[in-house]
PADREN-902092 format. One line per 4 residues: number of its first residue (from 0); their letters; for each residue z, x, y of C-alpha. Coordinates in nm, 2 decimals. Layout:
% PADREN-902092
NUM> a> Z,X,Y  ...
END
This chain:
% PADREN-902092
0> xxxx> 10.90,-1.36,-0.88  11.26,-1.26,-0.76  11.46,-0.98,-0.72  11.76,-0.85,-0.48
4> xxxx> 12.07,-0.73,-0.49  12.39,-0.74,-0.76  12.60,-1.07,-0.63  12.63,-1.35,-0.84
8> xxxx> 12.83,-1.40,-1.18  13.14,-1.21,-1.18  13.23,-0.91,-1.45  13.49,-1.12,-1.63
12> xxxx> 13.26,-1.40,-1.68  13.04,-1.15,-1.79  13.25,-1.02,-2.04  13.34,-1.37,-2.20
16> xxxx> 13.00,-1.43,-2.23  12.95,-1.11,-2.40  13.27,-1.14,-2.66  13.16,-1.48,-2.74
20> xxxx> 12.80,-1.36,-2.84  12.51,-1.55,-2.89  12.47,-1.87,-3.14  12.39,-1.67,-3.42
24> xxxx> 12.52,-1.41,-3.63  12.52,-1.11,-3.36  12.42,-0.85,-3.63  12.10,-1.03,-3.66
28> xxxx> 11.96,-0.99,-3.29  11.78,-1.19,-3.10  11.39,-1.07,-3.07  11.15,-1.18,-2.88
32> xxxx> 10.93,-1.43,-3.06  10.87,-1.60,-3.43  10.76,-1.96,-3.57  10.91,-2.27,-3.56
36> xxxx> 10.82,-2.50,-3.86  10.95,-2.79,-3.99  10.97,-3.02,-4.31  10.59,-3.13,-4.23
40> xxxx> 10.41,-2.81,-4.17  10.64,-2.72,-4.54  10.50,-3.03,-4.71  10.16,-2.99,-4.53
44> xxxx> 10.11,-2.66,-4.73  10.18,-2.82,-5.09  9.99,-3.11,-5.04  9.71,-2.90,-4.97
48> xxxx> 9.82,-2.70,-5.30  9.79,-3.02,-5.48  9.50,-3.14,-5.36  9.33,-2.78,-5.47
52> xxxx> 9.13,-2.87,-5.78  8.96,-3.14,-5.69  8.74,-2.92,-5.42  8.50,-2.62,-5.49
56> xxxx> 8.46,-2.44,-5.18  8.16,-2.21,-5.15  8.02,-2.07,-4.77  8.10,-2.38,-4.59
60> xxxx> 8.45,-2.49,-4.38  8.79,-2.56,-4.64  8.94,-2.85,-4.72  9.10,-2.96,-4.38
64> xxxx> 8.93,-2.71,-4.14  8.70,-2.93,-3.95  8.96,-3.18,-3.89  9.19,-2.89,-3.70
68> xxxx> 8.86,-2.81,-3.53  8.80,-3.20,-3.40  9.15,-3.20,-3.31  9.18,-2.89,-3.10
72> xxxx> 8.82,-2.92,-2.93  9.01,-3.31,-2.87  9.34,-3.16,-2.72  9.20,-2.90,-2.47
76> xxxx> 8.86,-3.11,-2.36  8.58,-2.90,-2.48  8.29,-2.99,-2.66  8.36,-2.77,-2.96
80> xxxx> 8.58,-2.60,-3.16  8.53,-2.33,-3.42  8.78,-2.27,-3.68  8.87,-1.84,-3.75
84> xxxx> 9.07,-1.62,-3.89  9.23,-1.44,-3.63  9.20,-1.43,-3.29  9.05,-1.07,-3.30
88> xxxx> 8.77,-1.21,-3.49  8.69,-1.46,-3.26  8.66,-1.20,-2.96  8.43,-1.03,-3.18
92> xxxx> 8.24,-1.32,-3.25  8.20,-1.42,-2.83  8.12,-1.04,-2.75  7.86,-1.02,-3.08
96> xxxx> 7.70,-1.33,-2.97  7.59,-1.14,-2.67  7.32,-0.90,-2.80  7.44,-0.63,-2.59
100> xxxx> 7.22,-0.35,-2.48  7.29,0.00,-2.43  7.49,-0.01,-2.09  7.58,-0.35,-2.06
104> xxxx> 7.92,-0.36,-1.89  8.18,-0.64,-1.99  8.45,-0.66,-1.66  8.84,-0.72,-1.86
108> xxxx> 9.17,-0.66,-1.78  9.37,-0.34,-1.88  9.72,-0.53,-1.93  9.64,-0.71,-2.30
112> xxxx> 9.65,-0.62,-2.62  9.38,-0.33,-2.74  9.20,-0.64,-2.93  9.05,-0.75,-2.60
116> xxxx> 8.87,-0.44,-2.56  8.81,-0.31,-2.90  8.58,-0.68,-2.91  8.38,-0.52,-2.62
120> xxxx> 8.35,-0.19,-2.77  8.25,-0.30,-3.13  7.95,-0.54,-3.00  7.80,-0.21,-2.81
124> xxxx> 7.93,-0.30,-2.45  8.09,-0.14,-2.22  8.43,-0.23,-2.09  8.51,-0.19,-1.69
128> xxxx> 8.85,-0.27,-1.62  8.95,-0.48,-1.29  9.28,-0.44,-1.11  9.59,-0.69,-1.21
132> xxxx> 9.69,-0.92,-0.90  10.04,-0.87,-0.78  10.36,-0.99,-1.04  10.09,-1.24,-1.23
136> xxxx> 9.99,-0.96,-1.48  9.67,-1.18,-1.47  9.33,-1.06,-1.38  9.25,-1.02,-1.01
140> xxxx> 8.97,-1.18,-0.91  8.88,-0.99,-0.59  8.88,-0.62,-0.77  8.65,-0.84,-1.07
144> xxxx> 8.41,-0.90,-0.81  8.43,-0.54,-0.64  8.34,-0.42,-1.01  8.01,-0.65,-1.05
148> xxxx> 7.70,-0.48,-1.11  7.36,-0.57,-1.24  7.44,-0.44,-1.57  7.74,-0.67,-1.67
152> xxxx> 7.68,-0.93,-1.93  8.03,-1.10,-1.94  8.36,-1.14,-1.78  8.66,-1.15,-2.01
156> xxxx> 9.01,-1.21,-1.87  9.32,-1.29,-2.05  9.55,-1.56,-2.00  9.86,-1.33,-2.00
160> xxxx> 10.16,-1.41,-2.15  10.11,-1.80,-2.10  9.98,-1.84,-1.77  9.60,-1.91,-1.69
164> xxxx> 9.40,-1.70,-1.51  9.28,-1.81,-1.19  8.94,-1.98,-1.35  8.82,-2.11,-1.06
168> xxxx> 8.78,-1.80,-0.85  8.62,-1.62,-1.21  8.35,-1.89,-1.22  8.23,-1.85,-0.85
172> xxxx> 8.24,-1.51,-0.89  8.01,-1.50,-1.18  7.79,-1.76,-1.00  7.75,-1.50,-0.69
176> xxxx> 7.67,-1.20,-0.91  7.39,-1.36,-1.17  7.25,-1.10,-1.42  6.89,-0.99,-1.33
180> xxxx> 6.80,-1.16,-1.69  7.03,-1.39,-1.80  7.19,-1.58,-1.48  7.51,-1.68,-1.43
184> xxxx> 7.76,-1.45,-1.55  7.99,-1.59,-1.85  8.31,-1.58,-1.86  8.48,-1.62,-2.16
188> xxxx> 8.87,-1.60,-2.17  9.09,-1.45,-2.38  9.36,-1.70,-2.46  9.58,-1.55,-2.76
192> xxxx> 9.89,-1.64,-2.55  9.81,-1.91,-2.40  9.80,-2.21,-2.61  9.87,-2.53,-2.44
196> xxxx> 9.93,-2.39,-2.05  9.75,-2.58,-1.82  9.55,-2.47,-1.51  9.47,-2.70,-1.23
200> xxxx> 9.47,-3.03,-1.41  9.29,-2.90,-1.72  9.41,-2.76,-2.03  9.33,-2.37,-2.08
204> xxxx> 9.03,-2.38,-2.33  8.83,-2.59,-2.09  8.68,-2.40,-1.82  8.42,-2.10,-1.87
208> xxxx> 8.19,-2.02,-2.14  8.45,-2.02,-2.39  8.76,-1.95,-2.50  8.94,-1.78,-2.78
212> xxxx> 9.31,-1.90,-2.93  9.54,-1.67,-3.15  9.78,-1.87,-3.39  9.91,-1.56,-3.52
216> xxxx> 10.28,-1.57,-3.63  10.43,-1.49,-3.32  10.27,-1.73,-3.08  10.35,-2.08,-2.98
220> xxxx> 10.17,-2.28,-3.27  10.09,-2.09,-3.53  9.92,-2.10,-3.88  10.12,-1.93,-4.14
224> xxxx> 10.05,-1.55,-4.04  9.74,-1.54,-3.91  9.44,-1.79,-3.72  9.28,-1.86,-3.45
228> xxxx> 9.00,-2.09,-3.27  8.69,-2.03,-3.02  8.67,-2.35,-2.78  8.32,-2.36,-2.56
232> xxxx> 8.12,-2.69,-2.48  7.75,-2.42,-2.55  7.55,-2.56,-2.81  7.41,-2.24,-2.90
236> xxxx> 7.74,-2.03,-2.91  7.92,-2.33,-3.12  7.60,-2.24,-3.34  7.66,-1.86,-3.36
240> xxxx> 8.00,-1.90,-3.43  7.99,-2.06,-3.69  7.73,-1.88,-3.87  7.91,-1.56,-3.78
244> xxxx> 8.23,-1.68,-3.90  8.06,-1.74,-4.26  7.83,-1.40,-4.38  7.56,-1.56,-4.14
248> xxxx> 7.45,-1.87,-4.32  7.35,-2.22,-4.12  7.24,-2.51,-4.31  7.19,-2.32,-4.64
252> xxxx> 7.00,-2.06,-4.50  7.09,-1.69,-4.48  6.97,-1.60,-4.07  7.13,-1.31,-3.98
256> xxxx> 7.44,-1.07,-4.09  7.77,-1.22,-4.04  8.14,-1.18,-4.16  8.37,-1.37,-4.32
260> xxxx> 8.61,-1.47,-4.05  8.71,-1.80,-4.22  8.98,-2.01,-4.21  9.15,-2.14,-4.50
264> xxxx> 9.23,-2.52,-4.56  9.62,-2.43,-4.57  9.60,-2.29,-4.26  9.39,-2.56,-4.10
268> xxxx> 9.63,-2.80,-4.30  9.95,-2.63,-4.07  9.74,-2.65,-3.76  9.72,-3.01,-3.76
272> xxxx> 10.09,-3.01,-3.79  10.14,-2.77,-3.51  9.87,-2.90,-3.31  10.05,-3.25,-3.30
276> xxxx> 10.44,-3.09,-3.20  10.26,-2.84,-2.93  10.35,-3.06,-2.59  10.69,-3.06,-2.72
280> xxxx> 10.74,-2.71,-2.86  10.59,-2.56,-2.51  10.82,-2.80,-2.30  11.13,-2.68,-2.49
284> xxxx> 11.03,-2.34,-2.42  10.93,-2.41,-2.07  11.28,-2.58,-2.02  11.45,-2.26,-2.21
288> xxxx> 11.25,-2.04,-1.98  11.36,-2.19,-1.62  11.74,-2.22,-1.75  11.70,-1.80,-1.83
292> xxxx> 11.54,-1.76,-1.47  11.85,-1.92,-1.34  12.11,-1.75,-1.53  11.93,-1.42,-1.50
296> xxxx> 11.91,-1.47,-1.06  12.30,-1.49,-1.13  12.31,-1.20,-1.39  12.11,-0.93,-1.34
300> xxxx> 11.97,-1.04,-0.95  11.74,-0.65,-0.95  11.56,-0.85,-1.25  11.21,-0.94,-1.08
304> xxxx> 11.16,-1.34,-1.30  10.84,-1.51,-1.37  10.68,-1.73,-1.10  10.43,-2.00,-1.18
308> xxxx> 10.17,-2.05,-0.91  10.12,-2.40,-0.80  9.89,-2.62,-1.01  9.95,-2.40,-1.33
312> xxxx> 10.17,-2.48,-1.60  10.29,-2.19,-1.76  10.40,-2.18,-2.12  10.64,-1.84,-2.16
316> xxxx> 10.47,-1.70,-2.47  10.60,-1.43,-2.30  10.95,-1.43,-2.10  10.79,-1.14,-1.90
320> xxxx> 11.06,-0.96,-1.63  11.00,-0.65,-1.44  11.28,-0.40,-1.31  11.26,-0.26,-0.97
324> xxxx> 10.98,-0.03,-0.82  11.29,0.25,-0.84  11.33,0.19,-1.19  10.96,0.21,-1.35
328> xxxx> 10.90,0.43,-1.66  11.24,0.63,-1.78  11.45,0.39,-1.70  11.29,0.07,-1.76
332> xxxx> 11.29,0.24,-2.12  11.67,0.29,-2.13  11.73,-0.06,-2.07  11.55,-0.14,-2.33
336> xxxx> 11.68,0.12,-2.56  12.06,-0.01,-2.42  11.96,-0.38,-2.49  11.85,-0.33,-2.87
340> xxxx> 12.15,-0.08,-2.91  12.43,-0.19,-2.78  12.33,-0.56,-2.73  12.13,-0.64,-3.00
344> xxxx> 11.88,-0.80,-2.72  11.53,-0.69,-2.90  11.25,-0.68,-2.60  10.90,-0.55,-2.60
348> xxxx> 10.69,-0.41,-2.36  10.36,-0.67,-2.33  10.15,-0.44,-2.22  10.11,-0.15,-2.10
352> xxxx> 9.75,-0.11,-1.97  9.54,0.00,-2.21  9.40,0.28,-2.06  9.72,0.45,-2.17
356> xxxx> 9.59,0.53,-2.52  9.43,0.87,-2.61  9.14,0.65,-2.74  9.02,0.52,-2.42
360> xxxx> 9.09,0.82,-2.23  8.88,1.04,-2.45  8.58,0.78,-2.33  8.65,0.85,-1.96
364> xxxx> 8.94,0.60,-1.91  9.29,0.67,-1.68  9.56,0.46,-1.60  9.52,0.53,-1.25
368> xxxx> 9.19,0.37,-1.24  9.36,0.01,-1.19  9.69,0.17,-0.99  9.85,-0.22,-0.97
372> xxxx> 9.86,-0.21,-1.36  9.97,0.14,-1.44  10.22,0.02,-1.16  10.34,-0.30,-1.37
376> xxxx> 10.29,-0.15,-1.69  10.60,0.11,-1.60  10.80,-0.18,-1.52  10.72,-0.50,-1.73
380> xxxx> 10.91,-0.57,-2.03  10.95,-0.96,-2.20  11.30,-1.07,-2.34  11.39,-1.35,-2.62
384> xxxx> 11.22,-1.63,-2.56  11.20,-1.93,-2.80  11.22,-2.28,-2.82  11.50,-2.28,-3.06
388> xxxx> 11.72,-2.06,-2.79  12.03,-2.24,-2.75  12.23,-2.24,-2.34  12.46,-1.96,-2.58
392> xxxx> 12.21,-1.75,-2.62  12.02,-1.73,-2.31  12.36,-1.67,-2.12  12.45,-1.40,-2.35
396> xxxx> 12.09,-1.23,-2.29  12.15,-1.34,-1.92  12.50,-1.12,-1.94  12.34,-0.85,-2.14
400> xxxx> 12.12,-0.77,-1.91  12.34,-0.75,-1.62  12.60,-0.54,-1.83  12.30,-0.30,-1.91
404> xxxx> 12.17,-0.31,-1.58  12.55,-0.24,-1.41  12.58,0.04,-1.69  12.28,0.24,-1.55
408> xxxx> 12.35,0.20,-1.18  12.68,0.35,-1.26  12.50,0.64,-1.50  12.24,0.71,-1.22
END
């Protein structure tokens, strides 16, 4: 990441920048995420609509659905892939398919979404939060394995914001610390953000015990709304899945209650679509993402940019900045409060850790339990990023920044 001092693009160029606004219509804002479809995915969903009478669809997969599924398992080299609704559902899925017992642990992260550990707490487990490693907002390995005992069952990082967690280091770590009963440790990733990024020559959605996608509306393929996909190369948890995902049944037998956590053939039908413009889609917004870096060293140089260790390939779901150590809390939030206000620059703060909510503190949880994330948590916040951001826009978010950021210098 970078940071250092105010040098770089002058105050008039800033202001020209500024007057001359971004592409759009300025009124409008720029936010920090949302779809990009085309004529295809558009004629995807009425040919799907067409096609509707001619199937009856009881308990089994939609029109469409297991194509998506051979696809996906296809793109990021697992064995299988199982179609859901949401990615929520399929983290409850993984953590059910554990058969938790009173005081099994589950080792996560505290910077995600509350998803991630509402999953562990709805299957009957325990969540034990790791530390965060130093400006990755990933997982750190080292703190995962101080926090290993014999009572966890699973490991469940997230691939934050588009860049993979260090697998590797995960996988050895589970391999030193079996379970008394059930051996090596799984670890099963949380990959909602991270659709296509790429970690040491392997797509994430390979490595580990499984995998779990979000094609939400906001991420970088999507499936009109809502979706999402488990990935694992385990027989048996391919199995589960998929007779969790549908009230429990498997081969016209009723074996245990389930849900219905189904995709729909529309959906699926989008996927395929998606699936097949992914490469480019993330490239664009990997491309969009290193020109921002660069305009933002020039900018707004107290800006702390992504990084993107060696062998990863990050994919920017999230453009995620942080401001200096001074900064953290009150006046990270006025920047952002500036931005939206005077800028129209929408940002959002992705995440705070978890432990920060009244819910997990009245189970025992503080903030100061993982001080590296309460630390980044007071200072992270993600700007615009898109694939469809043109060089206008990402200078005039560049120059907004750096105006807001000069603004409060002079204030404080």
């Amino acid at each position: 990441m970078n940071g250092g001092a105010r040098t770089g693009m002058r105050e008039d160029e800033r202001r020209e920048i500024l007057r001359r606004g971004p592409s759009g219509r300025v009124d409008q804002g720029l936010i920090p995420f949302g779809p990009w479809y085309t004529e295809e995915e558009i004629e995807a969903v009425v040919s799907v609509m067409r096609e509707g009478n001619k199937y009856w669809v009881g308990f089994g997969s939609a029109p469409y659905v297991p194509q998506f599924e051979e696809a996906f398992a296809a793109y990021v080299g697992s064995k299988y892939a199982v179609a859901v609704n949401s990615c929520g559902t399929g983290l409850d899925i993984v953590m059910k398919a554990l058969d938790m017992e009173p005081g099994d642990e589950v080792i996560t992260t505290p910077i995600t979404y509350i998803a991630t550990t509402h999953a562990i707490l709805a299957a009957g487990g325990r969540p034990v939060f790791a530390d965060v490693g130093e400006g990755t907002f990933n997982i750190d390995p080292e703190d995962v394995e101080r926090k290993m005992s014999p009572r966890t069952r699973a490991i469940l990082p997230v691939h934050n914001n588009g860049l993979s967690v260090d697998m590797d280091a995960l996988l050895e770590v589970a391999e030193r610390h079996p379970h008394p009963k059930f051996g090596p440790v799984p670890v099963f990733g949380d990959a909602a953000r991270a659709c296509g990024a790429g970690y040491r020559g392997t797509k994430v959605g390979k490595l580990g015990a499984a995998n779990i996608f979000s094609f939400q509306t906001s991420k970088n393929m999507t499936t009109l709304g809502e979706g999402g996909m488990i990935t694992t190369d385990e027989d048996w948890l391919a199995r589960r899945a998929r007779r969790l995902r549908s009230f429990g049944w498997e081969a016209g037998e009723l074996i245990e209650p389930g849900f219905n956590y189904r995709m729909t053939g529309v959906q699926a039908a989008v996927g395929l679509v998606q699936l097949r413009r992914l490469d480019e889609m993330n490239a664009r917004r990997r491309e969009r993402a290193q020109l921002l870096t660069r305009l933002l060293k020039e900018a707004a140089p107290e800006i702390i940019t992504p990084f993107e260790p060696e062998g990863y390939y990050h994919i920017y779901y999230g453009y995620t900045v942080m401001v200096p150590k001074e900064w953290a809390g009150q006046k990270r939030d006025r920047l952002l409060q500036l931005l939206a206000a005077e800028y129209k620059v929408g940002t959002v703060v992705m995440n705070p850790p978890v432990t920060v909510y009244p819910m997990l503190q009245r189970l025992g949880y503080r903030p100061e339990d993982t001080p590296r994330a309460k630390e980044h948590g007071e200072r992270l916040f993600c700007l615009p990023m898109h694939p469809l951001l043109t060089d206008q826009d990402l200078e005039y978010i560049a120059a907004a920044v750096g105006d807001a950021c000069s603004r409060l210098e002079k204030i404080d």
